[in-house]
C-alpha positions in Angstrom: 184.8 156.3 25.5 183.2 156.7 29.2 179.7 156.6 28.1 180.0 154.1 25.8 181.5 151.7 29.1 178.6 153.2 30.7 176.6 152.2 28.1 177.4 148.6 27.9 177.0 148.0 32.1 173.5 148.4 31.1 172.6 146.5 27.7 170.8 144.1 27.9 172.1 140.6 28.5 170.4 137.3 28.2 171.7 134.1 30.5 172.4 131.4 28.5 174.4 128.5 28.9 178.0 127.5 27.5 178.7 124.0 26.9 181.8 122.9 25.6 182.5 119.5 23.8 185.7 118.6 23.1 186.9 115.4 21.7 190.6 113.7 20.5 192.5 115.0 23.8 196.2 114.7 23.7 197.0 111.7 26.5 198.4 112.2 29.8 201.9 113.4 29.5 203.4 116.7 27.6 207.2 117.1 27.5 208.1 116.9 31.1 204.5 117.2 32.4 202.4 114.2 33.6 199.1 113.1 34.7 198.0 116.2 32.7 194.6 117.3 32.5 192.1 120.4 31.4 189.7 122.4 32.8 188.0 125.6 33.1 189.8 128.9 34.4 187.2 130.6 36.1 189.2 133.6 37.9 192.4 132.0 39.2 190.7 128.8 39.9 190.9 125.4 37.5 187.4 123.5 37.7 185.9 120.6 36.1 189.0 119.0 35.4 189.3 116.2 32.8 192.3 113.8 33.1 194.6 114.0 29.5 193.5 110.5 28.2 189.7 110.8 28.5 188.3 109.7 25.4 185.9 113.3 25.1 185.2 116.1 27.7 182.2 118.4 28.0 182.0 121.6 30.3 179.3 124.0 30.9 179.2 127.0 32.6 176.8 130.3 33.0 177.1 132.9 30.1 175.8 136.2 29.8 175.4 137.5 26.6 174.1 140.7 24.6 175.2 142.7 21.8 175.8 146.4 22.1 173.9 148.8 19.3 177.2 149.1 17.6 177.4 145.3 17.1 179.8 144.3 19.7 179.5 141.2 21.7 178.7 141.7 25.2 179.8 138.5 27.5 180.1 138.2 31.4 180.1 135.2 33.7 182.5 133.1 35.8 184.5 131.6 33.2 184.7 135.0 30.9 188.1 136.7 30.7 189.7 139.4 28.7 188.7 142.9 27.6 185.1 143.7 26.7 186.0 143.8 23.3 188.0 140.6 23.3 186.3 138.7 25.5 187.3 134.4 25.4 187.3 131.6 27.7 190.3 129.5 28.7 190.7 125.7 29.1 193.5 125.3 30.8 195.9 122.3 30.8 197.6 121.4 34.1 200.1 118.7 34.9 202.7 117.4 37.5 206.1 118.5 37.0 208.6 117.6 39.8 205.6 116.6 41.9 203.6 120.0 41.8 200.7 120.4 39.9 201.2 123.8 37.8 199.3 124.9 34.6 201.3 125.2 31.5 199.1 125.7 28.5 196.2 127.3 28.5 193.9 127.4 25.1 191.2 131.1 24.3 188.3 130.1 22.6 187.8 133.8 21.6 183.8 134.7 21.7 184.3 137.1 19.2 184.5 133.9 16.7 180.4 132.7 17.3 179.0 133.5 14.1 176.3 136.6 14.2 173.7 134.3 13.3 174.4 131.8 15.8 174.7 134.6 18.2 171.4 135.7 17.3 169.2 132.3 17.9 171.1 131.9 21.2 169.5 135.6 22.4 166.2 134.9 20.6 165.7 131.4 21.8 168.0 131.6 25.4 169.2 128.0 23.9 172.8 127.1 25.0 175.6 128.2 23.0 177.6 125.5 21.8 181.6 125.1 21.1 183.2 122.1 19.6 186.5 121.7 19.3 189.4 118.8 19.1 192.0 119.1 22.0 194.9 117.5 19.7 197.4 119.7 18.0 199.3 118.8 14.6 202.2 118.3 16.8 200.0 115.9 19.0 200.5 118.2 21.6 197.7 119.9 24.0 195.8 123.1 21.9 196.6 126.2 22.9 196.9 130.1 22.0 193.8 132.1 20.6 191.0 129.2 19.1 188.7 130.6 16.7 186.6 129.1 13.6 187.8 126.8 11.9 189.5 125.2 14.7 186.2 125.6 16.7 182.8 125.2 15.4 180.0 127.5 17.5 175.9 126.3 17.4 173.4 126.2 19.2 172.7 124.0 21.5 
């Protein structure tokens, strides 16, 4: 298990770009949150933050991505979290309750959801990868919890 960690520290790892697109966001307010809006985690910090009502939202951020020998998708940059196996990015949704801001939602788009041939062209071509995704529940509430396809579509950009 040690060498294969080894192992992955040096595969090697195109930079790339991640845009996000999202359209039909849920409006400003959320149960007892207001004035909500999303944004990027990257670390602890919420950046590129787009109020609740906008009518679509893109994002982009730095991505590093390879594949290990065995298949497994190898991802790094500000805005990646989780395990190497599981790695995802989180859009988080923030809003005023009791006037302080505090996040209360947060939505995965899991990487390990980007097609393999999608993956591919990205690494062959360095094009941007690509997510799409609507921000609206069935509920009409904000999206959150693990987001993989069909809920997302992955291309490339």
């Amino acid at each position: 298990m040690l060498l294969r960690l080894l192992l992955q520290e040096f595969a090697v790892m195109r930079r790339v770009g991640l845009r996000i697109v999202a359209s039909r966001l849920p409006g400003r307010t959320c149960g007892l949150h207001e004035a909500i809006a999303v944004g990027l985690q990257e670390g602890k910090a919420f950046t590129q933050l787009v109020d609740g009502d906008a009518p679509a939202a893109t994002w982009d951020t730095p991505l590093e991505l390879g594949r290990h020998d065995d298949g497994v998708l190898l991802a790094r940059g500000p805005a990646v979290h989780g395990p190497r196996v599981e790695r995802f990015v989180y859009l988080a949704w923030l809003g005023d309750l009791g006037g302080e801001r505090r996040m209360f939602r947060r939505a995965k788009l899991q990487l390990d959801g980007v097609p393999a041939d999608v993956l591919d062209e990205v690494l062959a071509t360095g094009r941007p990868l690509v997510a799409e995704l609507g921000l609206t529940d069935a509920k009409g509430e904000p999206v959150c919890a693990s987001v993989r396809p069909p809920r997302v579509r992955w291309s490339v950009g």
